[in-house]
Residue, then its C-alpha position, 0 to 999 in steps of 0.5 A: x119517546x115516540x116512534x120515528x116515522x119514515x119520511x112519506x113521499x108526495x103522494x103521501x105527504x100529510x096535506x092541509x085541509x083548510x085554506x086559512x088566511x095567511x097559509x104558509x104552503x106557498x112560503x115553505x121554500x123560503x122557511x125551511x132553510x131556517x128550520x132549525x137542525x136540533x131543537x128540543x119541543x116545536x111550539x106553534x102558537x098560531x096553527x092556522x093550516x098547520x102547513x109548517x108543522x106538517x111540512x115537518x111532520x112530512x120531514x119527519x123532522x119532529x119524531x122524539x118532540x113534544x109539540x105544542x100546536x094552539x090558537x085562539x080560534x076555537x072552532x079550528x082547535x075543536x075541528x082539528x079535535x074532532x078529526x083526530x079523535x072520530x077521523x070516520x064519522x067526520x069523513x061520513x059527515x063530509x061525504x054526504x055534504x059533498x054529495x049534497x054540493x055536487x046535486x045542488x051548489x050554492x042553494x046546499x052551501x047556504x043551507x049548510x051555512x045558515x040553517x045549520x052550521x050557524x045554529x050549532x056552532x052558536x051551541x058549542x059557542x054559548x057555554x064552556x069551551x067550544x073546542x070541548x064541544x064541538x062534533x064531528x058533524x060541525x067539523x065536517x061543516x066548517x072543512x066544507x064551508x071553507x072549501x066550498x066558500x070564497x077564497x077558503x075565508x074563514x070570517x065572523x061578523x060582530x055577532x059571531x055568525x060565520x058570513x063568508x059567501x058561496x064561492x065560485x069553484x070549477x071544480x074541486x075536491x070536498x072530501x079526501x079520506x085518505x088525508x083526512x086519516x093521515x091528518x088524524x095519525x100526524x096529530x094523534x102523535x104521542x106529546x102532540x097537544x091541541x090547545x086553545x090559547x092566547x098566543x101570549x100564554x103559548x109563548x111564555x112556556x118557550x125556553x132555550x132549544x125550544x123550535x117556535x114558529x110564528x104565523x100571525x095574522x098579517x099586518x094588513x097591506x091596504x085598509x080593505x086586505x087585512x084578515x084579522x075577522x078570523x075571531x071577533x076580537x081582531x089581530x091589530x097593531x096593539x096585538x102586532x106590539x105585543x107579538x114583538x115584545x114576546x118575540x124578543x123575549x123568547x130570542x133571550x131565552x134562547x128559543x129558535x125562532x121564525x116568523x112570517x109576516x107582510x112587508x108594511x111600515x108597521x112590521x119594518x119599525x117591529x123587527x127590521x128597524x128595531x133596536x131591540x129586535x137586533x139586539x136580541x138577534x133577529x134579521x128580517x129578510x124580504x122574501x117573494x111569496x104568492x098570497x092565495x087569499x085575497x078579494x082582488x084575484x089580480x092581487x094573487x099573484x108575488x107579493x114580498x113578506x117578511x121572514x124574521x128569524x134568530x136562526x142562521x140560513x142553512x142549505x135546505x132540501x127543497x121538497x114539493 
């Protein structure tokens, strides 16, 4: 059993280091309440930020547990690898990236995308799994590309050639070795897996008191919002379908389950009007949440979600 870790302050909270479409820090609030109070592993299938499993790990909510962190997203998988495993060399690699944002914006960030990012990532992607293969220097690039590119996106195009464009900061922070090692121990935890996995494969292996958190690409609001370019193969309604057939079937087993995901008619027939999704014992409430991803900055602001769950509400602890 590992060790329990003593709960950090705010100051020493475990942060995300990408902004990822659909991150759940602004939605913590509304989540935590249905946390679970005793559950045996934590299973997160599509990780993304990572915002809800630290938000746990910060709780210390998840001492003892075998934790099963995957998505089908390669390179955040093989970033997050690199980052437990050569935590120093990323943050050497990240500093002089930095360095070389600061003296030059735009012209480095291009740079970094085309003629290097791009041509490696090609690389790790050509042969074997690119998680495997991925190295410090490509981790580093993708953390800074995504904080430095517009609105933190991370997109491909039908080639596979990440094209977010430079986006426009004031101000802001590229590299942080102090979160950057936190992050490195919290997922360094002993019966902590990284994985990449077809959610489907993920969810098959959730049995009674397991704790699993879902976090899908959201069902698109508008034909222009949706942000399922996160991998060349898309999160449509095919996949949306499948998501709730596996849901329910876990709600059977007996797993705790929570799921984000937008307010869209399609979602309402999956879990709000569904027969079957009542019968397994899921509610889905509407809830105010702010979306920090979107190509139209007055779209920023609330927008309601849905939080569909088998767990009963309980008083939670709020905490920044």
């Amino acid at each position: 059993m590992a060790k329990t870790r003593v709960a950090g302050s705010a100051s020493t909270a475990v942060r995300p280091i990408l902004k990822w479409a659909g991150g759940k820090r602004e939605l913590l609030r509304e989540l935590r309440p249905f946390y679970p109070p005793a559950f045996t592993r934590y299973i997160e299938p599509f990780v993304g930020s990572g915002a809800v499993f630290l938000d746990l790990y910060n709780q210390d909510l998840l001492a003892g547990h075998q934790v099963c962190l995957s998505d089908i997203n390669a390179d955040l998988i093989g970033c997050y690898r690199a980052v437990r495993d050569q935590v120093d060399a990323v943050i050497d690699e990240l500093r002089q990236l930095e360095t070389g944002h600061l003296a030059r914006g735009r012209e480095h960030f291009y740079e970094v995308r085309n003629q290097r990012f791009n041509p490696a990532r090609g690389e790790v992607h050509a042969t074997g799994c690119p998680a495997d293969r991925y190295t410090p220097a490509l981790a580093a690039m993708l953390i800074y590309l995504n904080r430095t590119g517009y609105n933190g996106l991370f997109r491909v195009n039908s080639h596979g050639a990440f094209n977010v464009p430079a986006g426009r900061h004031s101000s802001l922070r590229i590299c942080n070795p102090d979160n950057l090692r936190r992050l490195a121990a919290a997922l360094g935890t002993p019966g902590l897996a990284l994985e990449v996995r077809q959610f489907r494969d993920a969810l098959a292996e959730g049995s009674a008191g397991d704790f699993v958190y879902l976090d899908p690409p959201y069902a698109p609001l508008s034909r222009t919002a949706s942000f399922t370019s996160y991998t060349t193969a898309g999160f449509g309604p095919v996949q949306q379908e499948s998501l709730q057939r596996a849901v329910i079937d876990l709600a059977a087993r007996g797993a705790h389950v929570l799921l984000s995901n937008s307010v869209t008619p399609e979602i309402s027939a999956l879990y709000e009007d569904s027969a079957d999704a009542r019968a397994a014992g899921l509610t889905a409430s509407r809830v105010e949440a702010r979306r920090a991803i979107n190509s139209s900055a007055a779209r920023r602001g609330p927008v309601l979600e849905y939080v569909i769950t088998n767990v009963p509400r309980r008083e939670a602890v709020n905490r920044p």
